[in-house]
DRENDREN-383996 format. One line per field, with one value per residue (C-alpha): residue number from 0; residue in three letters; x, y, z. Coordinates in nm, 3 decimals, always signed. Layout:
REM residues N
n	(NUM|...) .
res	(ALA|...) .
px	(X|...) .
py	(Y|...) .
pz	(Z|...) .
This chain:
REM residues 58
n	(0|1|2|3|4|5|6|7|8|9|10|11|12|13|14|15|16|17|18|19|20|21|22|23|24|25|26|27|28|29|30|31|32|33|34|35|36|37|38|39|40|41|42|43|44|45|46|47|48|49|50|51|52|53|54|55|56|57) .
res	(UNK|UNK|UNK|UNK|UNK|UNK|UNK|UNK|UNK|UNK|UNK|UNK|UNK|UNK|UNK|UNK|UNK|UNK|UNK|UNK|UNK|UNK|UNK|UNK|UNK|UNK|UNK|UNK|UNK|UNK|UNK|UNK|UNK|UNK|UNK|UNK|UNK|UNK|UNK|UNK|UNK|UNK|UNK|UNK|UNK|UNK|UNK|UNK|UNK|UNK|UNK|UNK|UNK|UNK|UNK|UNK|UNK|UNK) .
px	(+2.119|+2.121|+1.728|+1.654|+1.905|+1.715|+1.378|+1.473|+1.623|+1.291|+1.080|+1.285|+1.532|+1.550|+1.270|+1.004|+1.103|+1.058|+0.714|+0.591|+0.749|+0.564|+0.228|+0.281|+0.303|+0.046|-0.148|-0.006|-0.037|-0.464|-0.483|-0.352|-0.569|-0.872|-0.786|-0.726|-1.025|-1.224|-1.054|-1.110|-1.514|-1.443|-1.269|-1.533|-1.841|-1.675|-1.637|-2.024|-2.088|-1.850|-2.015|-2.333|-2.333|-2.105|-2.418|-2.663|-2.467|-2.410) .
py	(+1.950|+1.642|+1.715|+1.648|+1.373|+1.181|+1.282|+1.108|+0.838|+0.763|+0.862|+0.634|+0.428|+0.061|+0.023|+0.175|-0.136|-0.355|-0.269|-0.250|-0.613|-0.707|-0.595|-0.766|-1.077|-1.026|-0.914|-1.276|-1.475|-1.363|-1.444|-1.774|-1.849|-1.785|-2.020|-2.278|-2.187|-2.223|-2.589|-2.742|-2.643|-2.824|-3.110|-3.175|-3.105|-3.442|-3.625|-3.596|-3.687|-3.970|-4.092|-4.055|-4.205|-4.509|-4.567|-4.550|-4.796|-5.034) .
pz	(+2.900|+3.113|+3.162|+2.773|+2.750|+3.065|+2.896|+2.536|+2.765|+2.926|+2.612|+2.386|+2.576|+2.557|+2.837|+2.548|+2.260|+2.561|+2.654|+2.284|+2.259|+2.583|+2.391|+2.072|+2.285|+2.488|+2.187|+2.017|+2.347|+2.388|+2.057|+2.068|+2.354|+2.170|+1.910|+2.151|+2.270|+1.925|+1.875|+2.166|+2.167|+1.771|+1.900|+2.207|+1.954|+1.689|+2.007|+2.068|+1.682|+1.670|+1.996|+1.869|+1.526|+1.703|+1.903|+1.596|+1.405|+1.645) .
């Protein structure tokens, strides 16, 4: 009996929610990154535009 009851334990004890939780955030954190990611490049490539059409109209 104690077998099964340490088996469920360990199959779904509180240690299971935890990892799953630790996924979705790593899931949300890699995600997150890649947006940064995506609006920096944007925010360096209007730097270069407003640089450039500064110099042409001055």
């Amino acid at each position: 009996m104690h077998s099964l009851y340490a088996w469920l334990l360990k199959q779904f004890g509180p240690k299971q929610a935890k990892d799953e939780e630790l996924d979705e955030a790593q899931r949300e954190l890699r995600c997150l990154k890649a947006e940064l990611r995506r609006v920096t490049e944007e925010r360096d490539i209007l730097k270069m535009a407003a640089t450039y059409f500064a110099k042409e109209s001055g």
